[in-house]
C-alpha positions in Angstrom: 20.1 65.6 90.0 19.5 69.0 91.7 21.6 70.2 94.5 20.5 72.0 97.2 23.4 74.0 99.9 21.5 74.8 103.2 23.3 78.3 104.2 22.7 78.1 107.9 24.1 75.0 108.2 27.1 75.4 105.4 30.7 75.8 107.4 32.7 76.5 104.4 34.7 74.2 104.6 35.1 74.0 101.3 35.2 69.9 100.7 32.2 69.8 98.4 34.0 72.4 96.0 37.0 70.3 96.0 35.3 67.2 95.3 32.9 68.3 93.0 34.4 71.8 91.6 32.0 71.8 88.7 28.5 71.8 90.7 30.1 73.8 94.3 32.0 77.0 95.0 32.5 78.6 98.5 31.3 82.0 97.8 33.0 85.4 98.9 30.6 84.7 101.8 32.5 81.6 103.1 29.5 79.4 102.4 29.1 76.8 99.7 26.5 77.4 96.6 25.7 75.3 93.6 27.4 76.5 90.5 26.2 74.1 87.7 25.5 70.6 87.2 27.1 67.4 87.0 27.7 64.5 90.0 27.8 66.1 93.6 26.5 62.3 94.8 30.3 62.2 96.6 30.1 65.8 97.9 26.5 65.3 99.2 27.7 62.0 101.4 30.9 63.9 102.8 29.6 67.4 103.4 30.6 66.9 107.4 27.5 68.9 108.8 25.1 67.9 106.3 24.4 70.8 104.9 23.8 69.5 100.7 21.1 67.7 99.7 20.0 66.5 96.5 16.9 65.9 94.5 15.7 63.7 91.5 12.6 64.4 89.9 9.6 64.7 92.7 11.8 62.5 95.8 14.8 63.5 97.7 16.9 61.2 97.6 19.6 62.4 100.7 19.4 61.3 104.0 18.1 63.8 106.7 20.4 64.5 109.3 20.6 62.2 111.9 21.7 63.0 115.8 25.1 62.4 116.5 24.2 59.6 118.9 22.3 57.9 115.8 25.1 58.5 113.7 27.9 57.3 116.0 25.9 53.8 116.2 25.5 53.1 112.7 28.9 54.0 111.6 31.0 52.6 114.3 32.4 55.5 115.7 33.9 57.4 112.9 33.9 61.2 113.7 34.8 64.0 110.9 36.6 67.2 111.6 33.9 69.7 110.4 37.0 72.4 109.2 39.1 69.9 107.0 37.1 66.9 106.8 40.2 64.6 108.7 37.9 61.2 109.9 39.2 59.5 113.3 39.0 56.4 112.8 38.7 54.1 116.4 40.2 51.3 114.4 43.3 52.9 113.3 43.8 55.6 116.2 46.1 58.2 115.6 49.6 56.4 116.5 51.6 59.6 114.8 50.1 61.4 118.2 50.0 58.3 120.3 46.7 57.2 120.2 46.5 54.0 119.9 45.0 51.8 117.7 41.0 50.4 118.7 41.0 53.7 120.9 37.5 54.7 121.0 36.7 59.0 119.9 35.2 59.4 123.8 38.2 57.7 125.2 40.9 60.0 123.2 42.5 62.7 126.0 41.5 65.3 127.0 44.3 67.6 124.6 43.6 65.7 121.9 43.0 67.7 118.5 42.4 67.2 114.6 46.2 66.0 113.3 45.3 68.3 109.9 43.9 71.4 111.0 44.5 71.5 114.7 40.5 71.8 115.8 39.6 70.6 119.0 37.6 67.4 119.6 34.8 68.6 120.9 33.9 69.7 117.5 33.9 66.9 115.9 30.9 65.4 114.7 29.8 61.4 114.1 29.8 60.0 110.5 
C-alpha cells in the first residue's frame, strides 16, 4: 500500500502518527508526511479532514472527500473535532456537559465546544 499526505489539507493534528507511528510523522512543519511502510488503512479512515490517501498497485483505493452534507447523511450525524479527533456522537450526547442523549450536532447550544480540546463547534466536520 502507498500513502499519500495531502499538505494543504493536513491540520497536524497528529492522529495518523499516533495510530500508525511507523508509516506518519508530523514534521517540524506541523504537517503530517509518510515515514515508511507498513498499515496506515486505520489512519487513512480517521484522518478528520481527509487529507491521506492510499494506493495499491494502479487503483486508489480511499474514498474522495465527500461534502459535509453527504457525509452527515451516510453516517448519522457523527461529527469529529478536526484538532483532537473527539467524535460527537448524537446517540450518546455529551451528558458530562449536559447534552443530552439523541441530541442532534445542529441542535447542541450555541456555547457548546469539543469536551477534549476545547474547539468550537463550528469546526467540526461530518464523519
Amino acid at each position: 500500500m502507498k500513502y499519500n499526505v495531502d499538505q494543504e489539507l493536513c491540520i497536524g493534528c497528529g492522529m495518523c502518527e499516533s495510530l500508525s507511528p511507523d508509516v506518519f510523522k508530523v514534521n517540524g512543519e506541523g504537517k503530517a508526511e509518510v515515514v515508511g511502510e507498513g498499515d496506515g488503512e486505520e489512519a487513512v479512515s480517521s484522518c478528520p479532514v481527509s487529507a491521506i490517501t492510499a494506493e495499491a498497485a494502479q487503483e486508489t483505493t480511499a474514498a474522495p472527500a465527500e461534502t459535509k452534507e453527504e457525509t452527515a447523511e451516510t453516517a448519522g450525524g457523527k461529527y469529529v473535532c478536526p484538532v483532537c479527533g473527539y467524535v460527537y456522537d448524537p446517540a450518546v450526547g455529551d451528558p458530562d456537559n449536559g447534552v443530552a442523549p439523541g441530541t442532534a450536532f445542529e441542535d447542541l447550544p450555541d456555547g457548546w465546544a469539543c469536551p477534549l480540546c476545547g474547539v468550537d463547534k463550528g469546526m467540526f466536520t461530518a464523519q
